[in-house]
N, C-alpha and C positions, 0 to 999 in steps of 0.2 A: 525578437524576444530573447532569443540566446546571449544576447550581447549583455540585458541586463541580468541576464540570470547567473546564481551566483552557484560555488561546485554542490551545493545539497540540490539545487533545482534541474541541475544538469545531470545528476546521478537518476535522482527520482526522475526524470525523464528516461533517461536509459530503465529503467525498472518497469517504466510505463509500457517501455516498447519490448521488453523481454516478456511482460507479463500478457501482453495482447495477443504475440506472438504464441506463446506457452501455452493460451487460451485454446488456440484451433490446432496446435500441434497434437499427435495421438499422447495421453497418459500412460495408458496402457492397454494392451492385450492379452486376451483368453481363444480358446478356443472351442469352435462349440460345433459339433458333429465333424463336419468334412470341412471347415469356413474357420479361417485368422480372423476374431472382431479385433479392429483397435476404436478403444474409446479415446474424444478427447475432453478437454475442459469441459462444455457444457454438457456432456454426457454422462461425465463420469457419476458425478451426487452434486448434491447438494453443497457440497465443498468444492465443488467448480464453480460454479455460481458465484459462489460466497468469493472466492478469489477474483473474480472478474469482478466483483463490483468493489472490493478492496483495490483493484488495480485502476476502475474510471472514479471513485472518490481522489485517490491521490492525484488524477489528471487536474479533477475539481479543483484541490486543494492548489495546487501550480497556477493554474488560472485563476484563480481568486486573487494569486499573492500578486501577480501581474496587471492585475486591476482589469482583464480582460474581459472577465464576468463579474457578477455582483457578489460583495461577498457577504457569503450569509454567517458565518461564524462572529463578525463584528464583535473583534477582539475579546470574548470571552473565554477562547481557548484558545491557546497558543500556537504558534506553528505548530512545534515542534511536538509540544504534545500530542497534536491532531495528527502529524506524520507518525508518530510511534506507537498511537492505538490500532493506526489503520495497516501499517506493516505489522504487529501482533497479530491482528484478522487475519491476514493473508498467510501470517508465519503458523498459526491454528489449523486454518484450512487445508494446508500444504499437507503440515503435520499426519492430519487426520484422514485427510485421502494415501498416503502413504502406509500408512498403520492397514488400512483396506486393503490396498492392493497385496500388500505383503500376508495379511490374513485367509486370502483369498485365493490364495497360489495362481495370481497373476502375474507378468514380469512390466515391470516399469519400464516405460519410451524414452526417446527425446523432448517431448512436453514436460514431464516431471523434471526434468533434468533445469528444463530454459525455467520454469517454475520457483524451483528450487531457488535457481541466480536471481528471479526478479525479486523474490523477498528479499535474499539479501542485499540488492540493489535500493529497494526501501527503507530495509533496516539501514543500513547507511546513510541514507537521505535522512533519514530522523535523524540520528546521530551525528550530522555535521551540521545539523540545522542552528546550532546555538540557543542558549538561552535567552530567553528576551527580557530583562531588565530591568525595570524602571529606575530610576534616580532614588536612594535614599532620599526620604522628606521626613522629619523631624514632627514629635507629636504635637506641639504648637501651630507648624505649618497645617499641619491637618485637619486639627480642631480649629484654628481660625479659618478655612474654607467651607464651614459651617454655620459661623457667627453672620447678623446681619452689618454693614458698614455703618 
């Protein structure tokens, strides 16, 4: 699959595997009487969640484009658009667990950190994803794809 994959599918892969990783690694800890907690991604809120499922869509979306899986999007939304809503989600989530920890005089881990990299791992994946295109067609061409012959 690497061979056909092109440098957005190979970043967003690297983003997949920072973001899974990031997933189980601690976000952050507090302490609470005589005990260090460290939380990680799915402990943290509901913006751990929300990141983890922002990071197995984009795997979705990789495997769709490889014909791997089935693709359910059938071309009504574009790659690229679809990679750069779902790096927003993740780039939100990030955000806003962050905004937390910091309100909450907790200190942030090495999860937050590898977190941090898979969004912009995403966001780059969207961003070298290209436009997709179609051919100018002329409004003759288009109105006669209408008409009976």
């Amino acid at each position: 699959m690497l061979k056909r994959a092109d440098w957005s599918d190979r970043v967003a892969i690297l983003g997949v595997g920072l973001g899974t990783l990031a997933a189980y690694l601690p976000w952050y800890g507090y302490s609470a009487t005589t005990t260090q907690v460290s939380v990680n991604g799915f402990r943290a809120s509901i913006m751990g969640d929300l990141f983890f499922l922002a990071i197995a869509a984009t795997a979705l979306l990789v495997l769709m484009r490889h014909g791997l899986i089935a693709d359910v999007l059938g071309g009504r939304v574009s790659d690229r658009a679809a990679r750069l809503a779902i790096a927003g989600v993740a780039a939100v989530a990030v955000l806003i667990q962050l905004v937390l920890i910091a309100t909450g005089g907790r200190s942030a881990s090495g999860g937050m950190l590898c977190a941090v990299a898979a969004v912009a791992a995403l966001c780059a994946a969207g961003w070298m994803r290209g436009v997709d295109v179609e051919p100018r067609r002329t409004v003759r061409e288009m109105l006669g794809e209408g008409l009976p012959q």
